[in-house]
N, CA, C and O atoms as a printed pandas DataFrame, in Angstrom:
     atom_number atom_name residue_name chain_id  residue_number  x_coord  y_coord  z_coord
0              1         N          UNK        A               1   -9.103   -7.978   32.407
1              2        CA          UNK        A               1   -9.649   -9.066   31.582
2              3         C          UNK        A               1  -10.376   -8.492   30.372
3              4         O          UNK        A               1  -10.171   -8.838   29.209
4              5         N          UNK        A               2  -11.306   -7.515   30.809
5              6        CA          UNK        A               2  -11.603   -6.898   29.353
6              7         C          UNK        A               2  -11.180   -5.883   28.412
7              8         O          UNK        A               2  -11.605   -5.387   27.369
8              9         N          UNK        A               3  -10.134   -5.760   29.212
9             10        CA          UNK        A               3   -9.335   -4.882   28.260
10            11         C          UNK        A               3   -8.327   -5.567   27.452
11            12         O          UNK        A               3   -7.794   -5.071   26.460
12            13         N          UNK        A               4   -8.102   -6.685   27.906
13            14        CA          UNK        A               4   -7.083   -7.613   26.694
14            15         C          UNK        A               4   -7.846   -8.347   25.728
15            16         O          UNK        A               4   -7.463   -8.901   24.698
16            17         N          UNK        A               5   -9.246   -8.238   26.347
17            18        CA          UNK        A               5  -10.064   -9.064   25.211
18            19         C          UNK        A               5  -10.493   -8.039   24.104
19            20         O          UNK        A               5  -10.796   -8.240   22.928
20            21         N          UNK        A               6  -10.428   -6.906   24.816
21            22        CA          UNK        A               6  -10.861   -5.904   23.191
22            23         C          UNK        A               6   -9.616   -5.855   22.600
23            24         O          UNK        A               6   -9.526   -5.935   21.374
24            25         N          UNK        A               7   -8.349   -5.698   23.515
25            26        CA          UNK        A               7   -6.940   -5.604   22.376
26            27         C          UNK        A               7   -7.027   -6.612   21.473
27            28         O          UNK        A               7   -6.780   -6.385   20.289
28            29         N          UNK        A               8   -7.404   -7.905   21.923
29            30        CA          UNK        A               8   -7.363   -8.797   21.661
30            31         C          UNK        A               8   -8.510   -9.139   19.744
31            32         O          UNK        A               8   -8.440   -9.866   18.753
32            33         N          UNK        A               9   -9.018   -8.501   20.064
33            34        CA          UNK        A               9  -10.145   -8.453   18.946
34            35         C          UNK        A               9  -10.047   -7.371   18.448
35            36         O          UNK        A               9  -10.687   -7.311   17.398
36            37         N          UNK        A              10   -9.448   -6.308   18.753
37            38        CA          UNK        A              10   -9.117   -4.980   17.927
38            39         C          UNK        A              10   -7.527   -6.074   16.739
39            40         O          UNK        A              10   -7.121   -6.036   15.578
40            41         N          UNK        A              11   -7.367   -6.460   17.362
41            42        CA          UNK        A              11   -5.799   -7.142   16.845
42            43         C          UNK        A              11   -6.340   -7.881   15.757
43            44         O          UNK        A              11   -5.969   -7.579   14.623
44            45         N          UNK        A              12   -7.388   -9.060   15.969
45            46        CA          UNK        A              12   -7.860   -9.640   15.041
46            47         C          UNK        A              12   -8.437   -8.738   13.959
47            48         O          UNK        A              12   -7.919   -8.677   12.844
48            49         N          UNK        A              13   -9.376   -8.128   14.255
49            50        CA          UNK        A              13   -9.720   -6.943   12.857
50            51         C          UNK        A              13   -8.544   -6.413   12.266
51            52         O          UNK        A              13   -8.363   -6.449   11.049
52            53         N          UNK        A              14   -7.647   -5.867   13.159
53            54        CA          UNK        A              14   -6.661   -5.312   11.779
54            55         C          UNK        A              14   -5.932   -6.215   11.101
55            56         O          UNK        A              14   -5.550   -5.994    9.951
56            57         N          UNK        A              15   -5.550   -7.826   12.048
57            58        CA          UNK        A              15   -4.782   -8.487   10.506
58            59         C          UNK        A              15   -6.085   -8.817    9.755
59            60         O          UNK        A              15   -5.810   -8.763    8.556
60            61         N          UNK        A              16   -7.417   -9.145    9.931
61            62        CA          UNK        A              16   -8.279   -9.388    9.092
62            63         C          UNK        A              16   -8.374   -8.101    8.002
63            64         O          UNK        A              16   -8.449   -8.312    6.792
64            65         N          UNK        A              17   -8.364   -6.979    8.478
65            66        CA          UNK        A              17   -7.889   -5.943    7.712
66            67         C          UNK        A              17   -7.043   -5.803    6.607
67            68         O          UNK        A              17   -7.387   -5.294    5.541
68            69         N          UNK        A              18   -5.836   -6.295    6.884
69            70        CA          UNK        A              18   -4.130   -6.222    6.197
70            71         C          UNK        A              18   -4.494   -7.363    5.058
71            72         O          UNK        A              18   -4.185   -7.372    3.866
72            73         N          UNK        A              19   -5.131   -8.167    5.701
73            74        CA          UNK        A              19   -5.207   -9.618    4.753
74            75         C          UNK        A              19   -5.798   -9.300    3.258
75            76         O          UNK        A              19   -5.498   -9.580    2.097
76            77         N          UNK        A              20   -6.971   -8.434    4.061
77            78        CA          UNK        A              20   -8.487   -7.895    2.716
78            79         C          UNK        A              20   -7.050   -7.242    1.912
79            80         O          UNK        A              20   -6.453   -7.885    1.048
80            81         N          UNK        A              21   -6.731   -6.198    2.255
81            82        CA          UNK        A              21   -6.232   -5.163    1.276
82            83         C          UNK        A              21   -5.387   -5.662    0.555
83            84         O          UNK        A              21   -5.395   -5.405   -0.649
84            85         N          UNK        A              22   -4.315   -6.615    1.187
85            86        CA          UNK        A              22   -3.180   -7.342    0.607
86            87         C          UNK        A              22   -3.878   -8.194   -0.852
87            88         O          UNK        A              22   -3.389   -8.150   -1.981
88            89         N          UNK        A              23   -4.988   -8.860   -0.489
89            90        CA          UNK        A              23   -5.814   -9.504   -1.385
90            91         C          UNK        A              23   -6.230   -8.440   -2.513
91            92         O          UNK        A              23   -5.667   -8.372   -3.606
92            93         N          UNK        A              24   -7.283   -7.626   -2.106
93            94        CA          UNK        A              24   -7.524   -6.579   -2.961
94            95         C          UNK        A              24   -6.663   -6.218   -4.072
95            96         O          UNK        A              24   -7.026   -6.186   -5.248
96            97         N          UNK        A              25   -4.925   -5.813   -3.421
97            98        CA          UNK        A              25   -4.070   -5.349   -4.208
98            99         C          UNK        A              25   -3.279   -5.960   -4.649
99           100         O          UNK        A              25   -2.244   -5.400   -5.008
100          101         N          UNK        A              26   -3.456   -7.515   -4.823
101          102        CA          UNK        A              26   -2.818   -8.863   -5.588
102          103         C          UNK        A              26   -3.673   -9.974   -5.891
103          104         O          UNK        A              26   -3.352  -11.122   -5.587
104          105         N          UNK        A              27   -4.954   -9.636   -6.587
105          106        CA          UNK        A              27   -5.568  -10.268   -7.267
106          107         C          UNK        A              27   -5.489  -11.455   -7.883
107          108         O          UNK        A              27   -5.954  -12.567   -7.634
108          109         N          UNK        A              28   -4.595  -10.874   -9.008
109          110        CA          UNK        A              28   -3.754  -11.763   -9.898
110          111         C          UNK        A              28   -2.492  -12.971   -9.387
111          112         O          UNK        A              28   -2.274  -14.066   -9.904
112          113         N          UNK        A              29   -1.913  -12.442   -8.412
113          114        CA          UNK        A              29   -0.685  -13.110   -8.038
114          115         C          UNK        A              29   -1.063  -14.426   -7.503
115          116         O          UNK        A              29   -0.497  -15.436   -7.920
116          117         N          UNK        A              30   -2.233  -14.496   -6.359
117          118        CA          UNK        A              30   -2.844  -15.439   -5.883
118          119         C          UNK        A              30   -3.248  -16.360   -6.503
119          120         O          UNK        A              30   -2.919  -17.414   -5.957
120          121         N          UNK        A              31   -4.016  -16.547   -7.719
121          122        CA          UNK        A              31   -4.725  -17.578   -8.649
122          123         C          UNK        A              31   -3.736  -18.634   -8.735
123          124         O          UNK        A              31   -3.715  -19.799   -8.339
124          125         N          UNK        A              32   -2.400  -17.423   -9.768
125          126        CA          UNK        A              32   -1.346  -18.158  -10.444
126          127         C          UNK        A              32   -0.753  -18.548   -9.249
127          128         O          UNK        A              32   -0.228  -19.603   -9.605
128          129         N          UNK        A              33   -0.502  -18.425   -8.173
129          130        CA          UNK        A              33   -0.082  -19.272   -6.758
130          131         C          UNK        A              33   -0.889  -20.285   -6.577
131          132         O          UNK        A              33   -0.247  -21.293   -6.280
132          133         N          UNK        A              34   -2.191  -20.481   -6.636
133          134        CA          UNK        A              34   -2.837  -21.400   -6.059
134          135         C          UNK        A              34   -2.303  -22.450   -6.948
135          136         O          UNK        A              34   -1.679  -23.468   -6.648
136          137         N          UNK        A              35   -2.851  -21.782   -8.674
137          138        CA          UNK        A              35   -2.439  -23.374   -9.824
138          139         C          UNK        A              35   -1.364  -23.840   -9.796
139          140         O          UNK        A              35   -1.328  -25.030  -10.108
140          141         N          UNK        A              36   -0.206  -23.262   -9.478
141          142        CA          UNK        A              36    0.827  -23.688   -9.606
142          143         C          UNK        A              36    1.216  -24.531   -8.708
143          144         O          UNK        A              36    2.111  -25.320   -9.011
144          145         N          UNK        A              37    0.616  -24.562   -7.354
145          146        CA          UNK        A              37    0.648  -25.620   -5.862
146          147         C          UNK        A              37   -0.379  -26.485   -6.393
147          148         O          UNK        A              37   -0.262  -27.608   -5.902
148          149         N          UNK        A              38   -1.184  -26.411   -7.074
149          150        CA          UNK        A              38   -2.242  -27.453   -7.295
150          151         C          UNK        A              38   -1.476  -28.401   -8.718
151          152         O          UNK        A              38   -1.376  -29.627   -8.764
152          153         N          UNK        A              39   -1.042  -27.486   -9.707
153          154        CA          UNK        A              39   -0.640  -28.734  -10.662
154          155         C          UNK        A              39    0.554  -29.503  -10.463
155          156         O          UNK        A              39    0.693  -30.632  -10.936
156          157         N          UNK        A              40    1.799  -28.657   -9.470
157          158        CA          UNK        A              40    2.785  -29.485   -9.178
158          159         C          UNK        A              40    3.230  -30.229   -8.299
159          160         O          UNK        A              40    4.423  -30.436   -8.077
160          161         N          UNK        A              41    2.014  -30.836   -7.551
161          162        CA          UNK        A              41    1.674  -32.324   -7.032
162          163         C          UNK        A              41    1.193  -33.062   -8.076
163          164         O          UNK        A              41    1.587  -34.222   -7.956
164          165         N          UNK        A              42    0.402  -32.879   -9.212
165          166        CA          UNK        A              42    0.143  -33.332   -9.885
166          167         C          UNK        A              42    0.711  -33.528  -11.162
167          168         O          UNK        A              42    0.144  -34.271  -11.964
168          169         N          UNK        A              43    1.877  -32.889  -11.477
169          170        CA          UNK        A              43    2.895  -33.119  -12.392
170          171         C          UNK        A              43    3.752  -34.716  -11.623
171          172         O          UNK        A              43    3.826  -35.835  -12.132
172          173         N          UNK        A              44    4.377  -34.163  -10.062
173          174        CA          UNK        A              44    5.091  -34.657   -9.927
174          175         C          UNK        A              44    4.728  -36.353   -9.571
175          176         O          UNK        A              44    5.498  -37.294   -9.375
176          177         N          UNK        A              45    3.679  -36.308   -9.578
177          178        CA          UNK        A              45    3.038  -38.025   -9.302
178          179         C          UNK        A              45    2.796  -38.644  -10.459
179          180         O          UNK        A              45    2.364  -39.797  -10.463
């Protein structure tokens, strides 16, 4: 039991991990993703 709960939370830190860096090293890409899901609901209505 407690050994699947630390796998278990070792697992969570590293995708919380992967996520940071992925972020870190696409800054830019994300924004222009977000506006572009945000204005084209709002184009299309």
């Amino acid at each position: 039991m407690v050994i699947t709960a630390i796998l278990a939370g070792l697992a969570a830190i590293g995708a919380a991990l992967l996520v940071d860096e992925a972020e870190r090293q696409k800054p830019v890409l994300q924004p222009v993703r977000a506006r572009g899901a945000r204005n084209s609901p709002k184009s299309r209505s």
